[in-house]
mmCIF file of the N, C-alpha and C atoms, coordinates in Angstrom:
data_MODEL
# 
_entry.id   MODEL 
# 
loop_
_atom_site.group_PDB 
_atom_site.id 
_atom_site.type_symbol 
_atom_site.label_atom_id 
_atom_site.label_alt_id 
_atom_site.label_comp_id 
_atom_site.label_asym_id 
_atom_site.label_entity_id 
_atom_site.label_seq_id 
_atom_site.pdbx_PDB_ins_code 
_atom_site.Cartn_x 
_atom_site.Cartn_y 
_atom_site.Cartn_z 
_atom_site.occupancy 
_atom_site.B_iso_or_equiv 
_atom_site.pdbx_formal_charge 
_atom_site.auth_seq_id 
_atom_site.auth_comp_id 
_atom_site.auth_asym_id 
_atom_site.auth_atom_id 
_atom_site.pdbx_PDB_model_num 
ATOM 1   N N  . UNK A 1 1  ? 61.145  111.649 91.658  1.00 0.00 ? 1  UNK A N  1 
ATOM 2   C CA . UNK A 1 1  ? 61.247  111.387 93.076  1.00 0.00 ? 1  UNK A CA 1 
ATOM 3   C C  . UNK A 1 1  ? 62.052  110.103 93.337  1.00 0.00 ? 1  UNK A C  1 
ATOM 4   N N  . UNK A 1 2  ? 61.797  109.391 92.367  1.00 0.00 ? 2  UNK A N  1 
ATOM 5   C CA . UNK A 1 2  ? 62.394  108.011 92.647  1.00 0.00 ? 2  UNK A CA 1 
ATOM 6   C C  . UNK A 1 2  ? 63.862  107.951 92.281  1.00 0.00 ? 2  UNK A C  1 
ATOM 7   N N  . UNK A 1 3  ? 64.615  108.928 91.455  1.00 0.00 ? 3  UNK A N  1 
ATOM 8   C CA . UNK A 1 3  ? 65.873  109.325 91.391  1.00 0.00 ? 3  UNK A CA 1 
ATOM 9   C C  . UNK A 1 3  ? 66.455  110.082 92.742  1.00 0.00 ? 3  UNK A C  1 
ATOM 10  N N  . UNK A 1 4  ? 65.836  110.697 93.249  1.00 0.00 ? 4  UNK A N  1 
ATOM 11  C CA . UNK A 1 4  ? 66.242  111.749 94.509  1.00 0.00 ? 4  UNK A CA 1 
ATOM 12  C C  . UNK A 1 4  ? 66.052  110.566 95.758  1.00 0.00 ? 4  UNK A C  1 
ATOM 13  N N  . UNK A 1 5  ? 65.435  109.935 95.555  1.00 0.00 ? 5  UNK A N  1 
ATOM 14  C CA . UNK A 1 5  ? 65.587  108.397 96.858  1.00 0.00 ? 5  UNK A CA 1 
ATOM 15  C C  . UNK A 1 5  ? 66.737  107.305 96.456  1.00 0.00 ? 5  UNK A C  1 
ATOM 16  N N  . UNK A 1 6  ? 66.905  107.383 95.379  1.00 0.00 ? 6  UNK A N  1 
ATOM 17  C CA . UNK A 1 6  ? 68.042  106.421 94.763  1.00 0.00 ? 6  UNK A CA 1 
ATOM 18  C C  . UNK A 1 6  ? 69.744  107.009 95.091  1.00 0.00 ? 6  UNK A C  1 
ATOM 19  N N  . UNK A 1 7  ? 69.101  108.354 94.578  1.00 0.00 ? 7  UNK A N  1 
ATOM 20  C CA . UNK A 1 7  ? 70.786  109.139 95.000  1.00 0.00 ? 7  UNK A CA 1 
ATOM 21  C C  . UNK A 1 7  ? 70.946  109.483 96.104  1.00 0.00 ? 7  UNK A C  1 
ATOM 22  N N  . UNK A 1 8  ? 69.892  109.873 97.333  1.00 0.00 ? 8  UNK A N  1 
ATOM 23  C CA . UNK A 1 8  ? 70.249  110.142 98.566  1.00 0.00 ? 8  UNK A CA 1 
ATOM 24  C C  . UNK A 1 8  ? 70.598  109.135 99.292  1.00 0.00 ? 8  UNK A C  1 
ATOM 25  N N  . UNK A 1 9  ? 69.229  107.648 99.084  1.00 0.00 ? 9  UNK A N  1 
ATOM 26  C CA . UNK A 1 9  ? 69.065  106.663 100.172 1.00 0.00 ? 9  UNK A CA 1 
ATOM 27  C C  . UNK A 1 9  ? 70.091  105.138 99.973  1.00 0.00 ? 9  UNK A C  1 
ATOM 28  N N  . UNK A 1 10 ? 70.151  105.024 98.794  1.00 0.00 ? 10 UNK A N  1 
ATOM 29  C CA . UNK A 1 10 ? 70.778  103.862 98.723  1.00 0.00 ? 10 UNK A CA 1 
ATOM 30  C C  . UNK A 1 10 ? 72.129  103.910 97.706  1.00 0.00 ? 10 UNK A C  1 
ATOM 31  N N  . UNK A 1 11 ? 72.658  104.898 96.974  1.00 0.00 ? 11 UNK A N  1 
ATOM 32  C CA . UNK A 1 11 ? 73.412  104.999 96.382  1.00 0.00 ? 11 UNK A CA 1 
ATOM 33  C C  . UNK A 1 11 ? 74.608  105.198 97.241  1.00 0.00 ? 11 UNK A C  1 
ATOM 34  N N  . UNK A 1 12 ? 74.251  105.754 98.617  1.00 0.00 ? 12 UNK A N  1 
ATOM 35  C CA . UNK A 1 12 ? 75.154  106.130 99.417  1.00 0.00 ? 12 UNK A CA 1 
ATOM 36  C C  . UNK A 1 12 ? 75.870  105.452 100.421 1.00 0.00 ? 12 UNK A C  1 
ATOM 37  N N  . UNK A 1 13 ? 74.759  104.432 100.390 1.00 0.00 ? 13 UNK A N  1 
ATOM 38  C CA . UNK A 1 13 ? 74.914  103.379 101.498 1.00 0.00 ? 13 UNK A CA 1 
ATOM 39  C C  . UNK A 1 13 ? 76.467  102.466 101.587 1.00 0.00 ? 13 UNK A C  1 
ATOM 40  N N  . UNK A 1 14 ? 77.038  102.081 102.201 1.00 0.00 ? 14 UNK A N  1 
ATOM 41  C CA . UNK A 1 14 ? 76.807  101.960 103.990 1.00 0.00 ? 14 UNK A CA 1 
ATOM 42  C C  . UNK A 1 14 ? 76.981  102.771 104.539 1.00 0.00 ? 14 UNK A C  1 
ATOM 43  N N  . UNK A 1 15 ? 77.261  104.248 103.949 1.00 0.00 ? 15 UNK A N  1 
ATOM 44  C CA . UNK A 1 15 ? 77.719  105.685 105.294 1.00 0.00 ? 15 UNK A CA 1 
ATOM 45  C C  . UNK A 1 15 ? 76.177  105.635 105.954 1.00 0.00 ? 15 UNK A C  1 
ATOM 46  N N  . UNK A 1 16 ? 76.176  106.214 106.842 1.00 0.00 ? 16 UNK A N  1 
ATOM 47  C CA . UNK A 1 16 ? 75.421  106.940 107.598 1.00 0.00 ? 16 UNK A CA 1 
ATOM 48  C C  . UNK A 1 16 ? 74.496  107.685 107.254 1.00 0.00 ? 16 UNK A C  1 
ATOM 49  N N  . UNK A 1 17 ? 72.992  107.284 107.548 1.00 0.00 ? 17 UNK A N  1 
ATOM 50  C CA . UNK A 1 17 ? 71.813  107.947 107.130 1.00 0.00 ? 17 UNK A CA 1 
ATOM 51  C C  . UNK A 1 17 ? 71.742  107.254 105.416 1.00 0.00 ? 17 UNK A C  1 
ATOM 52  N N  . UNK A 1 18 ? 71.808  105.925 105.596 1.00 0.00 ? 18 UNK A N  1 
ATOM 53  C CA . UNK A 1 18 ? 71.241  105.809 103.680 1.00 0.00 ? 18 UNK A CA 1 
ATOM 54  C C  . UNK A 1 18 ? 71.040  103.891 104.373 1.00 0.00 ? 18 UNK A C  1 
ATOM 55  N N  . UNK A 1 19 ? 69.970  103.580 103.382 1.00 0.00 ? 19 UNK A N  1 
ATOM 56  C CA . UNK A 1 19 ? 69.209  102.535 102.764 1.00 0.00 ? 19 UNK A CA 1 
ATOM 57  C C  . UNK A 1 19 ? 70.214  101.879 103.019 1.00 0.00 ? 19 UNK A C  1 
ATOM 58  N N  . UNK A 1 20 ? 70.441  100.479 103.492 1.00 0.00 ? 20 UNK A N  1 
ATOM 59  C CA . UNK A 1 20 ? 71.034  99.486  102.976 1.00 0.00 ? 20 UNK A CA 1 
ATOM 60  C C  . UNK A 1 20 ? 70.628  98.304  102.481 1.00 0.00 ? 20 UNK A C  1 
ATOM 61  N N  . UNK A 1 21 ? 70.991  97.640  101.714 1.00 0.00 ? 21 UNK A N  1 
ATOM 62  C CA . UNK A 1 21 ? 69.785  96.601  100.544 1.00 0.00 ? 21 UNK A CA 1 
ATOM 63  C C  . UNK A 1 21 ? 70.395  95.547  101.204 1.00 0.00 ? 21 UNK A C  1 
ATOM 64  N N  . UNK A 1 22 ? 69.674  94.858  102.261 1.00 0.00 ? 22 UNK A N  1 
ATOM 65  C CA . UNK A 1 22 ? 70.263  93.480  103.089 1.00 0.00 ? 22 UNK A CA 1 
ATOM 66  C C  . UNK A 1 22 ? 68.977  92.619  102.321 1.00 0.00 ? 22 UNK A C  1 
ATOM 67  N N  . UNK A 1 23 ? 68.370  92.242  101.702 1.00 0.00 ? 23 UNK A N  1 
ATOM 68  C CA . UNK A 1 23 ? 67.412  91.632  101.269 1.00 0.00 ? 23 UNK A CA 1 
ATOM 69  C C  . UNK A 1 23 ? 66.180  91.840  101.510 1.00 0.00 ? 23 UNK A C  1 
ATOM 70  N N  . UNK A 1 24 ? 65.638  93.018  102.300 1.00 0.00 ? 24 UNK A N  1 
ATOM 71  C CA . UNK A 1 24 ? 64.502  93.650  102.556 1.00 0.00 ? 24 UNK A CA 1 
ATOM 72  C C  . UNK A 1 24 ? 63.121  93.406  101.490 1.00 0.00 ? 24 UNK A C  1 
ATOM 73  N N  . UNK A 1 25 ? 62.279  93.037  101.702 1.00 0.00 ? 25 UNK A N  1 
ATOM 74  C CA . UNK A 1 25 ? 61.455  93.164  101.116 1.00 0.00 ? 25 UNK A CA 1 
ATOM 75  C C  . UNK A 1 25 ? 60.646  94.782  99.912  1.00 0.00 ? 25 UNK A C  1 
ATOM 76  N N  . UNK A 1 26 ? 61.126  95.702  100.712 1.00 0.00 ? 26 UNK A N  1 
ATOM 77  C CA . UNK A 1 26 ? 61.174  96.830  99.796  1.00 0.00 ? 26 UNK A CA 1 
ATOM 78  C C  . UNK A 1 26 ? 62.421  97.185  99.022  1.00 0.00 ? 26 UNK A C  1 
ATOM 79  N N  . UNK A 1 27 ? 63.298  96.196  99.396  1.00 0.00 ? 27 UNK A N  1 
ATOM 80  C CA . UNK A 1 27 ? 64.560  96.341  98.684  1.00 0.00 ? 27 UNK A CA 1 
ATOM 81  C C  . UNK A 1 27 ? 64.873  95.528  97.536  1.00 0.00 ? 27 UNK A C  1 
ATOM 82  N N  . UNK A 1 28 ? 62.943  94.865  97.015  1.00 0.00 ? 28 UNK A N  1 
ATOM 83  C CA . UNK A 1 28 ? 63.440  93.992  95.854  1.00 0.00 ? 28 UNK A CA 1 
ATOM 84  C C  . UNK A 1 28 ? 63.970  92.239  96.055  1.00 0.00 ? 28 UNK A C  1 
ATOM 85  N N  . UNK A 1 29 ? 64.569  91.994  97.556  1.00 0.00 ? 29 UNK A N  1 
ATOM 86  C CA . UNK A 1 29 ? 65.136  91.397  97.696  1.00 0.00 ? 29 UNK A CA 1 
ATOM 87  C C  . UNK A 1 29 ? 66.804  91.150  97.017  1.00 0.00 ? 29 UNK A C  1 
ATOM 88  N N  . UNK A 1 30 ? 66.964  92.497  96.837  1.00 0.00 ? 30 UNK A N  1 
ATOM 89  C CA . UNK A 1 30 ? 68.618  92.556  96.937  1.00 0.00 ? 30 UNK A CA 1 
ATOM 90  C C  . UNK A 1 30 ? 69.354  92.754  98.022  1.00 0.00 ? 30 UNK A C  1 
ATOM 91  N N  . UNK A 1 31 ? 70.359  91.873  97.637  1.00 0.00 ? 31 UNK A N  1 
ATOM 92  C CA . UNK A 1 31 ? 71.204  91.364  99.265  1.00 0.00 ? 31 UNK A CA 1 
ATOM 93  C C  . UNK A 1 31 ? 72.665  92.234  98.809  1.00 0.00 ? 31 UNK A C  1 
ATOM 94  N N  . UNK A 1 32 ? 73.086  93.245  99.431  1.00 0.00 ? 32 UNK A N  1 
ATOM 95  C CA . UNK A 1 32 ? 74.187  93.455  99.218  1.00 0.00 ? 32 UNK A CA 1 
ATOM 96  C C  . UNK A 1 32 ? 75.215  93.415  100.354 1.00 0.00 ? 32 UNK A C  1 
ATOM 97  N N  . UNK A 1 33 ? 74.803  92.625  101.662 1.00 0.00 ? 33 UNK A N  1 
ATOM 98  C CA . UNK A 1 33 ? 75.238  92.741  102.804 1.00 0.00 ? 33 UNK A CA 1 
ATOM 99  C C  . UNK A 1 33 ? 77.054  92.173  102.150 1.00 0.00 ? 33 UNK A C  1 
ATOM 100 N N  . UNK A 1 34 ? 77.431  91.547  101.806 1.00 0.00 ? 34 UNK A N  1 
ATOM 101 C CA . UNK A 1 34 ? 78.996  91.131  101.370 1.00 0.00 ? 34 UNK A CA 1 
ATOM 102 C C  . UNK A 1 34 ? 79.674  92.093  101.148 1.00 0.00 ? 34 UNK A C  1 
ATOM 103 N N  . UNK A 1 35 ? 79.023  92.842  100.070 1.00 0.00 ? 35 UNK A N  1 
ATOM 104 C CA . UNK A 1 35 ? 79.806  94.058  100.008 1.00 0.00 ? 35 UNK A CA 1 
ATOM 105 C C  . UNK A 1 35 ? 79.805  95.003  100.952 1.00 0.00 ? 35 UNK A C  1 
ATOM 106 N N  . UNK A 1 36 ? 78.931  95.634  101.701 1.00 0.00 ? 36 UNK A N  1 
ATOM 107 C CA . UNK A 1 36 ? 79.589  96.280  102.843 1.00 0.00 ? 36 UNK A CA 1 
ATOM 108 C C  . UNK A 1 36 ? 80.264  96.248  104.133 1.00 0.00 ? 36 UNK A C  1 
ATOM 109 N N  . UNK A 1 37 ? 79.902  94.627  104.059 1.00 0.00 ? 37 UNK A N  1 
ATOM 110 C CA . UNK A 1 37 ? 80.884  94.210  104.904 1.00 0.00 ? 37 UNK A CA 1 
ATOM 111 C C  . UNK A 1 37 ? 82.471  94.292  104.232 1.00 0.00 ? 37 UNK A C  1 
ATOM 112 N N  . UNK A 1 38 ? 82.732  94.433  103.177 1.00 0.00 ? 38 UNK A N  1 
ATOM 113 C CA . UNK A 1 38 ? 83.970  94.754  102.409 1.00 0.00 ? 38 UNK A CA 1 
ATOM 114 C C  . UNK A 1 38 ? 84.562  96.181  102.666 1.00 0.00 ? 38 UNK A C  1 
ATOM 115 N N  . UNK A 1 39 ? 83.025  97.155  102.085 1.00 0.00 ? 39 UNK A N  1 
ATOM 116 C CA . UNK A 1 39 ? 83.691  98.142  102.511 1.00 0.00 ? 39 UNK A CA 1 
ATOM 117 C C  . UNK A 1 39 ? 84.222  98.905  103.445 1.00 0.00 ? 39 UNK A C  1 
ATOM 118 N N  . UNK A 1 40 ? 83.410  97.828  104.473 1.00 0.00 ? 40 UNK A N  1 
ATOM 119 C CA . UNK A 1 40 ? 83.744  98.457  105.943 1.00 0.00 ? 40 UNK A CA 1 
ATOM 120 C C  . UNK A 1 40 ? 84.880  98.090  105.648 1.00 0.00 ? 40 UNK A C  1 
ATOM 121 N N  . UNK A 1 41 ? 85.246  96.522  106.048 1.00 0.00 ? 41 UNK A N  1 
ATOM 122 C CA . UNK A 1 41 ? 86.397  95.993  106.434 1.00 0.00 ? 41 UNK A CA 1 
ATOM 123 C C  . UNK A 1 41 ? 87.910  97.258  105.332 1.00 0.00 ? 41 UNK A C  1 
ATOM 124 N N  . UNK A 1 42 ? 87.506  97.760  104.758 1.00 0.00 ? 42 UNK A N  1 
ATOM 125 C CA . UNK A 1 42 ? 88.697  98.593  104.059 1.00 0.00 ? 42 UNK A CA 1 
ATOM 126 C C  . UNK A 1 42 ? 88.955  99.748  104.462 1.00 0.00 ? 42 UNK A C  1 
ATOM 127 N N  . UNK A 1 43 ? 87.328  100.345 104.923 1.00 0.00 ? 43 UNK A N  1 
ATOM 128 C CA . UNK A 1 43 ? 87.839  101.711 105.723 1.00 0.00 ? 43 UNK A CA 1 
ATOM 129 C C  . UNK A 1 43 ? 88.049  101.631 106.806 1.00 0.00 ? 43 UNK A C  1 
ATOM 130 N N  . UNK A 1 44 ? 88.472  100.248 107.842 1.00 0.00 ? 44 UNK A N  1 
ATOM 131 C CA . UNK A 1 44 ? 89.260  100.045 108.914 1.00 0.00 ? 44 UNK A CA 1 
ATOM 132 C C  . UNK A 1 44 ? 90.355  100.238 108.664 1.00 0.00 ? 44 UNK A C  1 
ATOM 133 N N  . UNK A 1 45 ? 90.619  98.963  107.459 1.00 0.00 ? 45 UNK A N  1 
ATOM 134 C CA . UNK A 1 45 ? 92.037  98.819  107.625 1.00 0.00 ? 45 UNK A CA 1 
ATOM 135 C C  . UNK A 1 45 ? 92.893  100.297 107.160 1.00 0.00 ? 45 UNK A C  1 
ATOM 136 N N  . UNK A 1 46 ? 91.830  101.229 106.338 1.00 0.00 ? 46 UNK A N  1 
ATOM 137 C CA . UNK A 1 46 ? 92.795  102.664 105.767 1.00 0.00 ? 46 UNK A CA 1 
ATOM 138 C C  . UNK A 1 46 ? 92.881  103.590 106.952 1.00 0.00 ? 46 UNK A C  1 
ATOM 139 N N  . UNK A 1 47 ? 92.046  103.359 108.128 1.00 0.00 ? 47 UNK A N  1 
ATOM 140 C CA . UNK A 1 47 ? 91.854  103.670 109.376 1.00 0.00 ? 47 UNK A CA 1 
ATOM 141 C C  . UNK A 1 47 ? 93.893  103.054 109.907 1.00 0.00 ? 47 UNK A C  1 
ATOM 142 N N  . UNK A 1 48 ? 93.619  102.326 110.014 1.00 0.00 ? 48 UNK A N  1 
ATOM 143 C CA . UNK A 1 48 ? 94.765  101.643 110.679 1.00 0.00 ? 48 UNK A CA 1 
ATOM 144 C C  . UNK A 1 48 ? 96.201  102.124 110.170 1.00 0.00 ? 48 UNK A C  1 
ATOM 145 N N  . UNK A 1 49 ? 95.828  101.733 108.713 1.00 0.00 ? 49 UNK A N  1 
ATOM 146 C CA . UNK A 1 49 ? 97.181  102.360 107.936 1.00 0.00 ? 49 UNK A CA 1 
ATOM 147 C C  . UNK A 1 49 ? 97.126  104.295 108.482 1.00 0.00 ? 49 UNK A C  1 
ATOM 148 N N  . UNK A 1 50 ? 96.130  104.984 108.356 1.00 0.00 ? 50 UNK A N  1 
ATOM 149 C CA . UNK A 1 50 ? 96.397  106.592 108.276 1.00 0.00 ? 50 UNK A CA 1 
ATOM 150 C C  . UNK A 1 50 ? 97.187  106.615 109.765 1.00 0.00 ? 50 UNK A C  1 
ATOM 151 N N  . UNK A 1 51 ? 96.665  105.816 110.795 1.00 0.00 ? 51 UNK A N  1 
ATOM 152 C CA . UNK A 1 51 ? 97.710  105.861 112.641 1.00 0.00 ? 51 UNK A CA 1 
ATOM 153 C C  . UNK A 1 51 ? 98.834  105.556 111.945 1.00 0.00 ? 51 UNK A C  1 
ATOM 154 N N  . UNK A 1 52 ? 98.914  104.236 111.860 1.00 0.00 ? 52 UNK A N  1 
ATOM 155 C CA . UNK A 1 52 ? 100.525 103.468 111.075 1.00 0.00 ? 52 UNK A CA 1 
ATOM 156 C C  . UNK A 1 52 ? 101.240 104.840 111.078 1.00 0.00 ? 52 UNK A C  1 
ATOM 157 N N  . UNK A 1 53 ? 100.689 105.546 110.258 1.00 0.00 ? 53 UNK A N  1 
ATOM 158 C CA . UNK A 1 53 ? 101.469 106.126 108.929 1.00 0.00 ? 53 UNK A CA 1 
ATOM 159 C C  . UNK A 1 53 ? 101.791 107.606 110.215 1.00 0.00 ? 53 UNK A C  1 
ATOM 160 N N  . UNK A 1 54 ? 100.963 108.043 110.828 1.00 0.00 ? 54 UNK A N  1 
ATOM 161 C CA . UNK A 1 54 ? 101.294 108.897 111.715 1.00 0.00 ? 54 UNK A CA 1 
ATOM 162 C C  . UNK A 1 54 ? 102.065 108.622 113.121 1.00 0.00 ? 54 UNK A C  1 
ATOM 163 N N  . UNK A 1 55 ? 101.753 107.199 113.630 1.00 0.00 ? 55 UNK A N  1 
ATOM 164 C CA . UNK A 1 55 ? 102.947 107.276 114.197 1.00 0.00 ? 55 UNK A CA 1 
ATOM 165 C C  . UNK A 1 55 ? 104.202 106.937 113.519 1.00 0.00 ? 55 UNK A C  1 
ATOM 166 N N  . UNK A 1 56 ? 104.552 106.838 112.808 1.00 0.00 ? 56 UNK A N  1 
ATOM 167 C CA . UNK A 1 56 ? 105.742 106.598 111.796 1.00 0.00 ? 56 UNK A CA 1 
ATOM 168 C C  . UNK A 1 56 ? 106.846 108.085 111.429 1.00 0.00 ? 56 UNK A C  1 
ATOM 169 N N  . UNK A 1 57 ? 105.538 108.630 110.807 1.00 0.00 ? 57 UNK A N  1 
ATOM 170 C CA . UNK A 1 57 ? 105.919 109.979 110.711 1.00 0.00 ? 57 UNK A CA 1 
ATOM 171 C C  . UNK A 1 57 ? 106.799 110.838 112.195 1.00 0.00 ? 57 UNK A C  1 
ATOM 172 N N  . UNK A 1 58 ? 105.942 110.402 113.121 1.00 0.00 ? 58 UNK A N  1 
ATOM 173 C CA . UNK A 1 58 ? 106.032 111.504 114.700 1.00 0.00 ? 58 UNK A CA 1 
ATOM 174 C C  . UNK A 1 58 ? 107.590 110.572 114.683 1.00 0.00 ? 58 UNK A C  1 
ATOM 175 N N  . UNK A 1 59 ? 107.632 109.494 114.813 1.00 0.00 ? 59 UNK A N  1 
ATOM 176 C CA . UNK A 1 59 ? 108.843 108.765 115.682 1.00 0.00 ? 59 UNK A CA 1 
ATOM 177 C C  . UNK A 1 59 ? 109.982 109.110 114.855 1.00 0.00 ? 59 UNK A C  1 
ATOM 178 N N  . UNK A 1 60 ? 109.871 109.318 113.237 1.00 0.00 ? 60 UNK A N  1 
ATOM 179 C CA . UNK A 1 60 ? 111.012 109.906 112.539 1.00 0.00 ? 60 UNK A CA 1 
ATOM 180 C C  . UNK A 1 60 ? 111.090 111.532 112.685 1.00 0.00 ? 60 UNK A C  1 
ATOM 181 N N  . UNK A 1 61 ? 110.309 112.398 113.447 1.00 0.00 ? 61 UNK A N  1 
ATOM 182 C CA . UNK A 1 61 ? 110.962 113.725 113.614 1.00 0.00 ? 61 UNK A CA 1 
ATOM 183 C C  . UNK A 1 61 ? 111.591 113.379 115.364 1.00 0.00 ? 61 UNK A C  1 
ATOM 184 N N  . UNK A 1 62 ? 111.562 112.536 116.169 1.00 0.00 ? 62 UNK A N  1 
ATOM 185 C CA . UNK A 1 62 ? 111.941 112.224 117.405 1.00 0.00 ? 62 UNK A CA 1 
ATOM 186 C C  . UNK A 1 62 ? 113.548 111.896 116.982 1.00 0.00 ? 62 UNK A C  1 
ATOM 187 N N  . UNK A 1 63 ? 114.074 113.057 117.483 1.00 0.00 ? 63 UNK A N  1 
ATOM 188 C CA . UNK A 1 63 ? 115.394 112.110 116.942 1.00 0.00 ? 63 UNK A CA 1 
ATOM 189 C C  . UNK A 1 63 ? 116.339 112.646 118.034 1.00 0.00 ? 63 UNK A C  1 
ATOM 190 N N  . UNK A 1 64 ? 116.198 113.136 119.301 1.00 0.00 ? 64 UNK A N  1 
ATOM 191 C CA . UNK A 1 64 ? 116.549 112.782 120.839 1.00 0.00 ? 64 UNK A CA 1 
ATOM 192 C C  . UNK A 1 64 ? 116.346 111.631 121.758 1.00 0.00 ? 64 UNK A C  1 
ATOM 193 N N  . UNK A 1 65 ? 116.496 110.591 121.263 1.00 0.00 ? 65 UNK A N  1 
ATOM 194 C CA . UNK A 1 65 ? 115.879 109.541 122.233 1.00 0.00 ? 65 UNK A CA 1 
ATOM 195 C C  . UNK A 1 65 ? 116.661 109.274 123.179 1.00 0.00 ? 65 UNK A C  1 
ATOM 196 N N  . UNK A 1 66 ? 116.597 108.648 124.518 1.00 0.00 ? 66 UNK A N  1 
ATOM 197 C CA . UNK A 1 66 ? 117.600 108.712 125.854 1.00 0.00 ? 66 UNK A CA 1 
ATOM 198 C C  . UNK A 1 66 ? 118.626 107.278 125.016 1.00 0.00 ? 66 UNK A C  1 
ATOM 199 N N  . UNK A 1 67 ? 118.104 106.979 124.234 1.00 0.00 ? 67 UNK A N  1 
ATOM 200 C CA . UNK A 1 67 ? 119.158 105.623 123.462 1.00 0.00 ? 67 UNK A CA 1 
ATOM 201 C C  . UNK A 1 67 ? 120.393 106.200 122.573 1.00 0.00 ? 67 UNK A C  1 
ATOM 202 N N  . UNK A 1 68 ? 120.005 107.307 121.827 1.00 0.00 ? 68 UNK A N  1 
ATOM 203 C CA . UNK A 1 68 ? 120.892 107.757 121.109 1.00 0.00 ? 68 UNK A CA 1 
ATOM 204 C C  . UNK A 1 68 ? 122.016 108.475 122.105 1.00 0.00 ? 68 UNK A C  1 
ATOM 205 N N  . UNK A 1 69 ? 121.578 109.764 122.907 1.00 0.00 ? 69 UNK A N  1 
ATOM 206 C CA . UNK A 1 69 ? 122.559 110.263 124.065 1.00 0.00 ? 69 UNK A CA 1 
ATOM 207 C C  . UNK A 1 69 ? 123.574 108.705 124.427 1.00 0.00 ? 69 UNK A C  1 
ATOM 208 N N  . UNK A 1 70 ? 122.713 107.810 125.234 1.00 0.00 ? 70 UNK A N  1 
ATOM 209 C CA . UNK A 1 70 ? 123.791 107.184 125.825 1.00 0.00 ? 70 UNK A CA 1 
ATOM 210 C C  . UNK A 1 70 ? 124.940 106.134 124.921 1.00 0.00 ? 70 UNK A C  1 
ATOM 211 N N  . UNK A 1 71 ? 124.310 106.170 123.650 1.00 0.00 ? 71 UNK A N  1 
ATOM 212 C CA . UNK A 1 71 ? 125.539 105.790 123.025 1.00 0.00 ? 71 UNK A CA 1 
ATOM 213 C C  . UNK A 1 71 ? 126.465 106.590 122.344 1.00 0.00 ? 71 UNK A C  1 
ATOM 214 N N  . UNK A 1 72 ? 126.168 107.806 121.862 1.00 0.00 ? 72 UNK A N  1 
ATOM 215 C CA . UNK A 1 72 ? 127.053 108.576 121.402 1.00 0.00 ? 72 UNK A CA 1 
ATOM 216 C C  . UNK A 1 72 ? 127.876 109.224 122.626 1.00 0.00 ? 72 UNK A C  1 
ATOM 217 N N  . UNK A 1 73 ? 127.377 108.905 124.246 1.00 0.00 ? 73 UNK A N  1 
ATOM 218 C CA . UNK A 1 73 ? 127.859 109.423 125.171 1.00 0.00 ? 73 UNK A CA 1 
ATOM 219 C C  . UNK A 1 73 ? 129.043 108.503 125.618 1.00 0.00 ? 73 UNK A C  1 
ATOM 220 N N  . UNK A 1 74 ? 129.121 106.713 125.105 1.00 0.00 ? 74 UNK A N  1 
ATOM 221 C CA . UNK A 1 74 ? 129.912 105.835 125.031 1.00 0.00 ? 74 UNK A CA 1 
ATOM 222 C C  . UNK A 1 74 ? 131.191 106.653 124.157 1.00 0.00 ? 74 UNK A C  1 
ATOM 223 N N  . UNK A 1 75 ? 131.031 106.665 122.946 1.00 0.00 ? 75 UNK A N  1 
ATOM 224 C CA . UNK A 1 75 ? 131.941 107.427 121.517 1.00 0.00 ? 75 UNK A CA 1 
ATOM 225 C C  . UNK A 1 75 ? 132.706 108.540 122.095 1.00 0.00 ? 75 UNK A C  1 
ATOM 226 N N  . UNK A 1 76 ? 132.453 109.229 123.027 1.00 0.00 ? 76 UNK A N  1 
ATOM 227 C CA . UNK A 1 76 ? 133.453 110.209 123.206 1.00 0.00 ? 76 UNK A CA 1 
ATOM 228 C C  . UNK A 1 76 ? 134.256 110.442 124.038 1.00 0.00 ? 76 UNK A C  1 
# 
């Protein structure tokens, strides 16, 4: 039982629905609050990068912009 609380409740932690070991008294007094503040802070920033990366993508298939017309409309 105490394996099936280990792998559901706190092995999983910081997602959603699991144990987190902030120094709790049933937690032993293990503090792991640093590290999930880490891991958050990374699945923001891969948050940030996956937009980045999609608007990046969208603006390189855009390739009508009213900037391009009016200069190639200069060229001819």
């Amino acid at each position: 039982m105490s394996v099936l609380l280990y792998g559901t409740a706190i092995y999983n932690a910081p997602n959603d629905g699991s144990l987190q070991l902030e120094g709790q008294w049933w937690g032993f007094g293990i503090d792991f609050t640093s590290e999930y503040d880490a891991i958050r802070r990374e699945q923001y920033e891969a948050e940030m990068d996956a937009k980045w990366e999609a608007k990046r993508a969208e603006f390189k298939q855009r390739t009508y912009s009213s900037f391009k017309r009016y200069v190639g409309a200069q060229h001819n």
